[in-house]
TIROLUM-313559 format. One line per field, with one value per residue (C-alpha): residue number from 1; y, x, z; residue in one letter. Coordinates in steps of 0.25 Angstrom, whole numbers. Example, Ala and Ser with C-alpha at 12.3 -4.5 7.8 and 13.67 -1.06 7.14 Angstrom:
! TIROLUM-313559
num: 1_2
c2: -18_-4
c1: 49_55
c3: 31_29
residu: A_S
This chain:
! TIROLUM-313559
num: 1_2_3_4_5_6_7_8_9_10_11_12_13_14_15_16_17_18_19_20_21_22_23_24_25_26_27_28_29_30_31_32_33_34_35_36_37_38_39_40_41_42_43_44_45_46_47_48_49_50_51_52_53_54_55_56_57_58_59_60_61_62_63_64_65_66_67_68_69_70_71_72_73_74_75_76_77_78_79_80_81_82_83_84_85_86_87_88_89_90_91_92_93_94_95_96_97_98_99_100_101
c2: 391_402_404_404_405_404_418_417_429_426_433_438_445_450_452_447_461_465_451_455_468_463_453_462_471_459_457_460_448_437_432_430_424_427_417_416_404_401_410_414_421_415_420_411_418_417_425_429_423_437_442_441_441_428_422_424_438_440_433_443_455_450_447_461_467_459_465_478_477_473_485_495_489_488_506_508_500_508_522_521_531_540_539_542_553_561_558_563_577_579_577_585_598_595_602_589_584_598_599_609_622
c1: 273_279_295_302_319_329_340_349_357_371_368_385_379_365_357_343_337_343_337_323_322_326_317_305_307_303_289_280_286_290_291_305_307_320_328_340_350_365_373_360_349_338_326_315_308_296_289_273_265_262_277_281_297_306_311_324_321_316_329_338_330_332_346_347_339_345_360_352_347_361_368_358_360_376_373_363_373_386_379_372_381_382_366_365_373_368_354_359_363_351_342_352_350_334_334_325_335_335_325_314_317
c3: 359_368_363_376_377_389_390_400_406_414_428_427_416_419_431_436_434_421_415_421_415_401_401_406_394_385_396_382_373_383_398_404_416_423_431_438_435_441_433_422_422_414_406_401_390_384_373_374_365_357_356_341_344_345_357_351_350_361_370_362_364_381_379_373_385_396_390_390_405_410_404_410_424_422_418_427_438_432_433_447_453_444_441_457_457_445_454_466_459_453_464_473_465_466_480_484_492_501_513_512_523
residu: X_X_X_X_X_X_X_X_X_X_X_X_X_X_X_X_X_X_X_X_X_X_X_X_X_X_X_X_X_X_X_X_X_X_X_X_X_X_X_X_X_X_X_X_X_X_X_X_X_X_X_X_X_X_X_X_X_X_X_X_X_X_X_X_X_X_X_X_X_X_X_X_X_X_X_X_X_X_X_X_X_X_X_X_X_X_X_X_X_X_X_X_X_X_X_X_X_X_X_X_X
């Protein structure tokens, strides 16, 4: 019998897309499918026949990664400017951006 478990994310909380990626980092040990509720994002999890871990485990490990996946979009959202414009100096000291005479 395949252990299987039910995670549920609040969408105030956590986006679509963060879940995803959190649960595509566990591909080798289980199958999530992701779902979208009224205020909850939903993940149906079930482990593969050969992983060795718990389903209780294997849910905390998501929780953790989920946690994980929200944080690096909230930087990755925080420092978009600053990223852009760091980029925007470096490439404009290249001489790629002047035309060929």
């Amino acid at each position: 019998m395949l252990e299987t478990c039910q995670l549920l994310f609040d969408k105030a909380c956590h986006s679509y897309d963060d879940v995803q990626r959190a649960a595509y980092k566990f591909i080798d040990r289980c199958s999530v499918v992701v779902s979208v509720g009224d205020s909850q994002i939903v993940c149906d999890v079930e482990l593969d026949e050969k992983c060795t871990q718990s389903v209780d485990l294997i849910s905390q490990q998501i929780r953790k990664e989920v946690l994980d996946q929200t944080l690096r979009s909230r930087i990755r959202s925080e420092t978009e400017d600053v990223r852009n414009l760091i980029l925007a100096h470096a490439f404009s000291r290249t001489g790629l951006a002047n035309s060929p005479e």
